[in-house]
C-alpha positions as a Markdown table, in Angstrom:
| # | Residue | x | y | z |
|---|---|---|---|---|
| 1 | Unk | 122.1 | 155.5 | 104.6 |
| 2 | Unk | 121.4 | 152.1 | 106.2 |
| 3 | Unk | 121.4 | 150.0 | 102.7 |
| 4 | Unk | 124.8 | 151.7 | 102.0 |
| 5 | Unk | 126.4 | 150.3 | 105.0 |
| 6 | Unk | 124.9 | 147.0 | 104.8 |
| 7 | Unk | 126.7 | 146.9 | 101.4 |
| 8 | Unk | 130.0 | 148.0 | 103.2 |
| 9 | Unk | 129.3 | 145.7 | 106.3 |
| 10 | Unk | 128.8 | 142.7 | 103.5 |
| 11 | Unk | 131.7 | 143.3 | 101.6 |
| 12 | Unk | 133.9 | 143.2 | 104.3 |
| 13 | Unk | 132.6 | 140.4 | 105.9 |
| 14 | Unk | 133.1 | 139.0 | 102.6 |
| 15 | Unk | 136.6 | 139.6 | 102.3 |
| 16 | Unk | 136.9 | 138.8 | 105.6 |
| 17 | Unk | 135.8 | 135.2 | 105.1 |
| 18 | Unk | 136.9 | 134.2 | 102.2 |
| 19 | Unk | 140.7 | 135.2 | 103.7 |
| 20 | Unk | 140.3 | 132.6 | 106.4 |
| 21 | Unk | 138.7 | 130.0 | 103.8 |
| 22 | Unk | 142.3 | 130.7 | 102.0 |
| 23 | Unk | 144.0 | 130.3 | 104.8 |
| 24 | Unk | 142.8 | 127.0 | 105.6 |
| 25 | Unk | 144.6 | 125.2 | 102.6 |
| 26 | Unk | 148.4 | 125.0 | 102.5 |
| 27 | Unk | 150.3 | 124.7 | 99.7 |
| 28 | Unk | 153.7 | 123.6 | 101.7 |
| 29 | Unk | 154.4 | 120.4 | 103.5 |
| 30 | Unk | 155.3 | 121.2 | 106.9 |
| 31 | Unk | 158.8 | 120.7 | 108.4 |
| 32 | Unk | 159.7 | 117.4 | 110.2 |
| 33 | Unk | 162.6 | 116.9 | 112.6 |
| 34 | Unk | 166.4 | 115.8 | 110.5 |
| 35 | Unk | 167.6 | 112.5 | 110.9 |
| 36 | Unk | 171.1 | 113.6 | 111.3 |
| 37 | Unk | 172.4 | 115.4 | 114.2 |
| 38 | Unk | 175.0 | 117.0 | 113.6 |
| 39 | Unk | 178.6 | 116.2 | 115.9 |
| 40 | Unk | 180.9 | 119.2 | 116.8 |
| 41 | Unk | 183.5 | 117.6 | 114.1 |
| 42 | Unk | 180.4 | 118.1 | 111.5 |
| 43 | Unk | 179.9 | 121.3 | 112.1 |
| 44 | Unk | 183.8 | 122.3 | 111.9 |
| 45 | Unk | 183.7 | 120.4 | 108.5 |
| 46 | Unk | 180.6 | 123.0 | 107.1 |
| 47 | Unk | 182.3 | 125.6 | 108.7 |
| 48 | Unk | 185.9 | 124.6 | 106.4 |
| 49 | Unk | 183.7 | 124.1 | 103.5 |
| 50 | Unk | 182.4 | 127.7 | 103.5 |
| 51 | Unk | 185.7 | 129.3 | 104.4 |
| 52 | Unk | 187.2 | 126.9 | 101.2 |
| 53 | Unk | 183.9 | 128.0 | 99.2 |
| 54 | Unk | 183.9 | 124.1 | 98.7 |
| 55 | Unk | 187.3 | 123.8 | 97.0 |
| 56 | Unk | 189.9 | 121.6 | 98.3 |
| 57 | Unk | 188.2 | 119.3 | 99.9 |
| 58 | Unk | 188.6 | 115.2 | 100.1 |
| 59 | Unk | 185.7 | 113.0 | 98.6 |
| 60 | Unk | 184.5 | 111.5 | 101.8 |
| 61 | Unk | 184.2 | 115.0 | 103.1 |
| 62 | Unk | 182.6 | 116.0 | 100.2 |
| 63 | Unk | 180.2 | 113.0 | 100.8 |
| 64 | Unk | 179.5 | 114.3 | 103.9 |
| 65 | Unk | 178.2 | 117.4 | 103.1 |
| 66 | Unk | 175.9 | 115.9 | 100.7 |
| 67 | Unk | 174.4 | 113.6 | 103.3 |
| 68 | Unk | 173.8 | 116.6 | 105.6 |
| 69 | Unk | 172.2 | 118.5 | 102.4 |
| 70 | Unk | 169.7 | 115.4 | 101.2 |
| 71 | Unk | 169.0 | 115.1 | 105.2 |
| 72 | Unk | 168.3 | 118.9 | 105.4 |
| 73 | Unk | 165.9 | 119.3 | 102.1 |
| 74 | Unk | 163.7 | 116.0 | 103.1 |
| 75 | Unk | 163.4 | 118.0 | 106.6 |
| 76 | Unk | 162.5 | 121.4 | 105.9 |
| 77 | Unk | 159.3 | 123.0 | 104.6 |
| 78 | Unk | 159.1 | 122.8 | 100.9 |
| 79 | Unk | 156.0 | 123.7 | 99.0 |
| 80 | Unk | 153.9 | 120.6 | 98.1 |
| 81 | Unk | 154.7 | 120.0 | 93.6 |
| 82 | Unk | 151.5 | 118.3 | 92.5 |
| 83 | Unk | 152.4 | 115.2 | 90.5 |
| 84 | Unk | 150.6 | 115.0 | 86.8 |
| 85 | Unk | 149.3 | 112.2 | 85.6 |
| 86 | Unk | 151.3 | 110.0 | 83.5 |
| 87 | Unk | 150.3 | 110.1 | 80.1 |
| 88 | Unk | 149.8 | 106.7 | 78.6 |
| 89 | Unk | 151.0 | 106.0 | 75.5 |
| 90 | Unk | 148.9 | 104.4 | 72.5 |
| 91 | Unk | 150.3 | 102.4 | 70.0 |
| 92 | Unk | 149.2 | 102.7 | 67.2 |
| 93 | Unk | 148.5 | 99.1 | 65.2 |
| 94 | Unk | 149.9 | 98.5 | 62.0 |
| 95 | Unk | 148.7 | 96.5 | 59.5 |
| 96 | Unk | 150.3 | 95.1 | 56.6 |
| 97 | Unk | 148.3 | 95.1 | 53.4 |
């Protein structure tokens, strides 16, 4: 009876562990604090946009928008994309017979 709850006791523990060994590592970069901040005329301007579902609007407000957008995604938490290596490329030498 006592070599069947050791077994239970280890595999728990087991589990237990290797959940906070996971836990550990993060595969997101955290969130940092905008750049922007936002006026009360900037927020009436997202607010028209999403009423006009984007239509109608002039190019520098349009501009806008994608300033606040750019400023927004380098801000929030996004998950971390490992960069691959770049392949090099071999040339391959010719030779003239």
């Amino acid at each position: 009876m006592t070599i069947r709850k050791l077994m239970i006791m280890t595999l728990v523990l087991g589990v237990f562990a290797s959940g906070l060994m996971a836990k550990g590592t993060s595969s997101y970069e955290p969130a940092k604090k905008p750049e922007l901040t936002l006026k009360k005329s900037d927020l009436s301007l997202v607010t028209k946009a999403i009423n006009k579902k984007f239509k109608g609007l002039t190019t520098l407000e349009r501009k806008k928008l994608v300033e606040f957008l750019e400023d927004y995604t380098k801000s929030a938490k996004h998950e971390i994309i490992p960069v691959e290596p770049k392949k090099k490329q071999i040339k391959k030498k010719v030779s003239i017979k």
